[in-house]
N, C-alpha and C positions, 0 to 999 in steps of 0.2 A: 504494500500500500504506500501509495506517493505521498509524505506528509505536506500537509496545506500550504500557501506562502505565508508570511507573517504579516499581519494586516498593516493596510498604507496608513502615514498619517493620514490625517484629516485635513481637505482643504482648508484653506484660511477664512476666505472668505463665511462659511458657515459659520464658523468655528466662534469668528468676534459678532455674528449677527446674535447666534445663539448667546453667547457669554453677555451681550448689551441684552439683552430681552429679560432674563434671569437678575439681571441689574434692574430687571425694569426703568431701563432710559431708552430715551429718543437718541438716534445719529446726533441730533443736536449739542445735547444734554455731555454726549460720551465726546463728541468736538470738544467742547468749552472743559469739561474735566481735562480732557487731553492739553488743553493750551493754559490752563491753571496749573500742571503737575510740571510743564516742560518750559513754563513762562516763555512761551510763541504765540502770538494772538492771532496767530495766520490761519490755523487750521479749520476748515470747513464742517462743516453734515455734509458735504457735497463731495469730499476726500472723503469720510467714511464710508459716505455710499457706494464708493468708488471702489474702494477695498471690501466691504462686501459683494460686491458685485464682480469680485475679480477682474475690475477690470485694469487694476493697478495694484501692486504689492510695495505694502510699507517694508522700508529699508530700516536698515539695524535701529538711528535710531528712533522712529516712532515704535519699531517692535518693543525696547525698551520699554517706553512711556506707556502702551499700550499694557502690555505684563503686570506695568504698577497698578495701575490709572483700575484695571481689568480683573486684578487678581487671579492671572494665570502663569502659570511656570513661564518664564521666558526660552527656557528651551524649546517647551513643548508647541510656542509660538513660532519660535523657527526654523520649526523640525516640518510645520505645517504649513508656513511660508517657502520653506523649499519645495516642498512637495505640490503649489500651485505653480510655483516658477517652472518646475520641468514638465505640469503637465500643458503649459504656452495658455496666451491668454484666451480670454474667453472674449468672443464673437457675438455682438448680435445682428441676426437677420432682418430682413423682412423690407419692407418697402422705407427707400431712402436708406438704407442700412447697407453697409458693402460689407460682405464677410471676406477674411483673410483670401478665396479663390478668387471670389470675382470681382475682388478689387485690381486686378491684375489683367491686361490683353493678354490674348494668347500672342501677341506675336515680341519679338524683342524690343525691349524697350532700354536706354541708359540716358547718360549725358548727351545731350545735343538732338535729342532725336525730336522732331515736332516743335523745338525750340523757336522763340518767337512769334508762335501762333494766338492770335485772338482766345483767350480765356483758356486755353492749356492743352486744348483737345488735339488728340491725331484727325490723321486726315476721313477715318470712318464717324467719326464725330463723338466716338465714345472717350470715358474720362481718361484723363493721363496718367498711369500712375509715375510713383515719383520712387525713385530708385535710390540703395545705398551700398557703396563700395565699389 
């Protein structure tokens, strides 16, 4: 018998939505704690939502402030933040929405190409994408 694999962490994203809810706080609420424990008046509900939403992962140090602010192991925070980072980010679909594929022509695209043109577009009139390295 094949023993099991050993279970993944847990995304991140769930992870701080679950842990703020158990808080019973709003994105709001868990922002302004966060810019109180780390004295940064920057931080949003709009960066929280962002990081529940995977669609951005806090770097070392909000994970920090987050672990205090949250009262969760900070390991266990970055053990779960790695583990959104490699599974790449998260997409949304749907009308007006361009997922990682069909953001892309099929055909080659780099520096210079369609360069010049009225609002960015190739010559089939579809969007440009914009290329790196």
């Amino acid at each position: 018998m094949t023993p099991s694999p050993p279970p993944r962490p847990p995304q991140l994203g769930p992870l701080l939505a679950l842990r703020r809810s158990a808080l019973g706080w709003s994105q709001q609420r868990t922002a302004a704690e966060l810019c109180t424990a780390a004295g940064v008046p920057t931080l949003s509900r709009h960066e929280v939502s962002r990081w529940e939403r995977q669609r951005r992962v806090p770097g070392g140090f909000w994970l920090g402030w987050l672990a205090i602010v949250l009262d969760v192991p900070l390991v266990v925070l970055a053990e779960a933040a790695a583990s959104t980072r490699r599974a790449g980010p998260t997409r949304v679909g749907g009308p007006g929405r361009a997922t990682v594929a069909s953001a892309r022509p099929a055909g080659r695209t780099g520096p210079g190409r369609a360069a010049g043109r009225a609002g960015g577009t190739t010559r089939g009139g579809g969007a440009r994408a914009m290329t790196t390295g």
